[in-house]
C-alpha positions in Angstrom: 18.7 25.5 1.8 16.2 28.1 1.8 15.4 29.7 -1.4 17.1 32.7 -1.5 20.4 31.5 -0.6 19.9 28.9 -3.5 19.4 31.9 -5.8 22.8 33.2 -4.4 24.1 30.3 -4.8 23.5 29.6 -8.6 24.0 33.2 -9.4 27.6 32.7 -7.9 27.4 29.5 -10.0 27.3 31.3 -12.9 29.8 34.0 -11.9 32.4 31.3 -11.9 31.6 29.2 -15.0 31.7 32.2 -17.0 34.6 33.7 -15.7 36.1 30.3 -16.2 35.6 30.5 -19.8 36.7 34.1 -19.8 39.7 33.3 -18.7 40.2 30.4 -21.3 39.1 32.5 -24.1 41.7 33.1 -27.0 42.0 36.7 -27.8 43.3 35.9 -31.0 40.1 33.4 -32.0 38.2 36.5 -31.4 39.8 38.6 -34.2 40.1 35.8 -37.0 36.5 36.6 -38.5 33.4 34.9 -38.1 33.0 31.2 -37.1 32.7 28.8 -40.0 28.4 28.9 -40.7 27.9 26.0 -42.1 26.9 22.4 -40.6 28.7 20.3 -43.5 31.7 19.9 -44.9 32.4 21.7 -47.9 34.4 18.9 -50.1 32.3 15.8 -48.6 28.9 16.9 -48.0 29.0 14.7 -44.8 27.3 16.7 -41.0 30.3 17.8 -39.1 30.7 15.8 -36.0 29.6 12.8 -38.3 33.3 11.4 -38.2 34.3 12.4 -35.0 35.8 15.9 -34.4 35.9 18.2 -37.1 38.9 19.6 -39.0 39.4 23.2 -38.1 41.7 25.4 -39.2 42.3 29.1 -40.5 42.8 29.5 -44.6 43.4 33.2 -45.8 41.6 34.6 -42.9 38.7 32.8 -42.5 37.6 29.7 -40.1 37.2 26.6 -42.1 35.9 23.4 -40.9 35.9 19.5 -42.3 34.8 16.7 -41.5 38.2 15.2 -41.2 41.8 15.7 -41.7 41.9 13.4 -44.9 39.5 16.5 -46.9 41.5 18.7 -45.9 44.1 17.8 -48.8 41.3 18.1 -51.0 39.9 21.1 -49.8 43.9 22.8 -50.3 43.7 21.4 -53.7 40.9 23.2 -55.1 40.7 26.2 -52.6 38.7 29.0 -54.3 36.0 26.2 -55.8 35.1 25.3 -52.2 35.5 29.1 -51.4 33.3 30.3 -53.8 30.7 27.3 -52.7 31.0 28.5 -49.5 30.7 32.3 -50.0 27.5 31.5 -51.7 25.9 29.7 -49.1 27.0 33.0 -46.7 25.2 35.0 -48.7 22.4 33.3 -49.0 22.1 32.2 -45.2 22.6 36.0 -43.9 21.1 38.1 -46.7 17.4 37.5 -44.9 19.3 39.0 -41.4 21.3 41.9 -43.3 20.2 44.8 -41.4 20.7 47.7 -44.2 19.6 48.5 -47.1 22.1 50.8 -47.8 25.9 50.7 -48.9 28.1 50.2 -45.6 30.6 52.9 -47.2 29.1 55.4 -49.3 25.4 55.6 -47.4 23.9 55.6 -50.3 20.8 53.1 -51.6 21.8 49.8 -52.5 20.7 49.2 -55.8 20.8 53.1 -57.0 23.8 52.5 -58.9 23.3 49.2 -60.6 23.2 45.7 -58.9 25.0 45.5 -55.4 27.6 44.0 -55.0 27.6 41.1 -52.3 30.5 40.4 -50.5 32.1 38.0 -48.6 34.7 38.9 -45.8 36.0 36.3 -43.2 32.9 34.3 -43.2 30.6 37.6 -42.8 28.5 39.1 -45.8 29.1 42.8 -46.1 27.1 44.7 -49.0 28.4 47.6 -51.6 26.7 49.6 -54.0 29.5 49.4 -56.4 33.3 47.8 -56.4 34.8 50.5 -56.0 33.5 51.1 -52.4 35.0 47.1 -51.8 38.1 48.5 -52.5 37.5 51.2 -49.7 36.4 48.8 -47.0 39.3 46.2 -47.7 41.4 49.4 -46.7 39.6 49.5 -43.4 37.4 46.8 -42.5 37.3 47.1 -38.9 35.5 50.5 -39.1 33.0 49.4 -41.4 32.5 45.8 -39.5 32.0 48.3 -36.3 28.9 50.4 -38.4 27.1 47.1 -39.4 27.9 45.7 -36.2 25.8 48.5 -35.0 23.0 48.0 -37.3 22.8 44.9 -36.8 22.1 45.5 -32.8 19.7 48.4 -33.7 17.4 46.4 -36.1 17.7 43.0 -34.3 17.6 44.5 -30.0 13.9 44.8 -29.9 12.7 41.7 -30.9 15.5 39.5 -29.8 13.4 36.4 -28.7 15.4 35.2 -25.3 15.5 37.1 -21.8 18.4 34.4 -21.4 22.0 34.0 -22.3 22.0 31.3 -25.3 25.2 29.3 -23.7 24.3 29.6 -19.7 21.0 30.4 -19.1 21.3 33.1 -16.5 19.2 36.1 -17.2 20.4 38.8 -19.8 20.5 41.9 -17.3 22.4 45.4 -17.7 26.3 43.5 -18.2 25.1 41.4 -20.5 27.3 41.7 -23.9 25.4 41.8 -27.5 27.9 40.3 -30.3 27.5 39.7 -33.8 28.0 36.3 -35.2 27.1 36.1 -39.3 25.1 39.2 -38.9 22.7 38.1 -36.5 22.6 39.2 -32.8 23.5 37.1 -29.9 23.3 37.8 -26.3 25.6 36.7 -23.8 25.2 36.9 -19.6 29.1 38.1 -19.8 32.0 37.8 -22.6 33.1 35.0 -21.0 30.3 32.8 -23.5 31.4 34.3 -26.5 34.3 31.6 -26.9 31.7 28.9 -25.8 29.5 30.2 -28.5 32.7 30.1 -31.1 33.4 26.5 -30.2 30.0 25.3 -31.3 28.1 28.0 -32.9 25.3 26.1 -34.8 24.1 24.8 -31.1 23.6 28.0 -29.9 21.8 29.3 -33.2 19.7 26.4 -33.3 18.0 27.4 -29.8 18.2 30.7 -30.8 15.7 29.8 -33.8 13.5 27.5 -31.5 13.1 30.3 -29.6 12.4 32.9 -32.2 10.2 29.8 -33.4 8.3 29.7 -30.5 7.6 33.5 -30.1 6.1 33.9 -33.6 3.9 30.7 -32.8 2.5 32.6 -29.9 4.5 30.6 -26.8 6.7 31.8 -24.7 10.2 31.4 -25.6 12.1 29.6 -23.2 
């Protein structure tokens, strides 16, 4: 096979697999939130994936994941203590990427009227300059997800560190789909890698950082 038909023939390649996966994709999974961010569980400490598949499963909204079934009793038990654990390892894992430093509802400087208030909704940190304008967003949270979504894009685009879609490889090119995931950008070849990306999100992040690693270290990222 010469080369260019064996450039045809990956691109087609990656045609299928990711309309494969666009077809499996769960509309639904899509709107729950933000995928679970951390790599341990909550009530045990242990990795995930250190006692075979992880426990996943949706409480008040938000994607939470075990390392097993049996934690999951004790993870019902005692909800809002491994809630609040968790909402404060959110905030501090996305504060460094939060891409405004200004209140999502009222515009105005974070910080201008007292300390801002940090916020956690369905796994994603979303910052206020007061409670009051929490109260606002909880009344429509789509429309304010939609601005920092935005933001996000704007402030991360430029020096996104991969020419590459993070689940396939194929090159990023004008279809290529930017999403937000704990208010960082990822790029995708097509939509169909977003549910990839869902299923296994630290993965994907990981080689994202090697590959912002590498850029800052002077070498090109893969």
């Amino acid at each position: 096979m010469n080369t260019t038909k064996r450039k045809w023939a990956l691109t087609l390649a990656l045609v299928l697999a990711c309309a494969a996966w666009f077809a499996e994709a769960d509309p639904a999974e899509a709107a729950q939130g933000d995928v679970y961010p951390l790599g341990t569980c909550l009530v045990s400490g242990e990795k995930l994936g250190s006692m075979g598949a992880p426990e996943i499963f949706e409480h008040g909204g938000r994607e939470i994941r075990l390392c097993c079934a049996g934690c999951k009793d004790a993870f019902e038990a005692n909800a809002d203590k491994y809630l609040k654990q968790l909402d404060e390892a959110v905030v501090k894992q996305q504060k460094p990427y939060y891409p405004l430093d200004t209140c999502i509802v009222m515009g105005t400087k974070l910080g201008s009227r007292g300390e801002p208030v940090d916020y956690v909704y369905r796994n994603r940190l979303v910052r206020f300059c007061c409670s009051g304008c929490m109260e606002a967003f909880e009344d429509e949270p789509e429309q304010y997800l939609a601005k920092l979504d935005e933001a996000v894009i704007a402030k991360q685009k430029a020096s996104y560190p991969l020419d590459t879609c993070v689940v396939m490889g194929g090159k990023l090119g004008p279809e290529s789909v930017d999403y937000v995931s704990g208010n960082r950008l990822v790029r995708f070849c097509c939509r169909g890698c977003i549910d990839a990306f869902r299923k296994d999100p630290l993965t994907y992040l990981g080689k994202l950082d090697e590959a912002a690693g590498s850029t800052k270290s002077g070498k090109s990222a893969p």
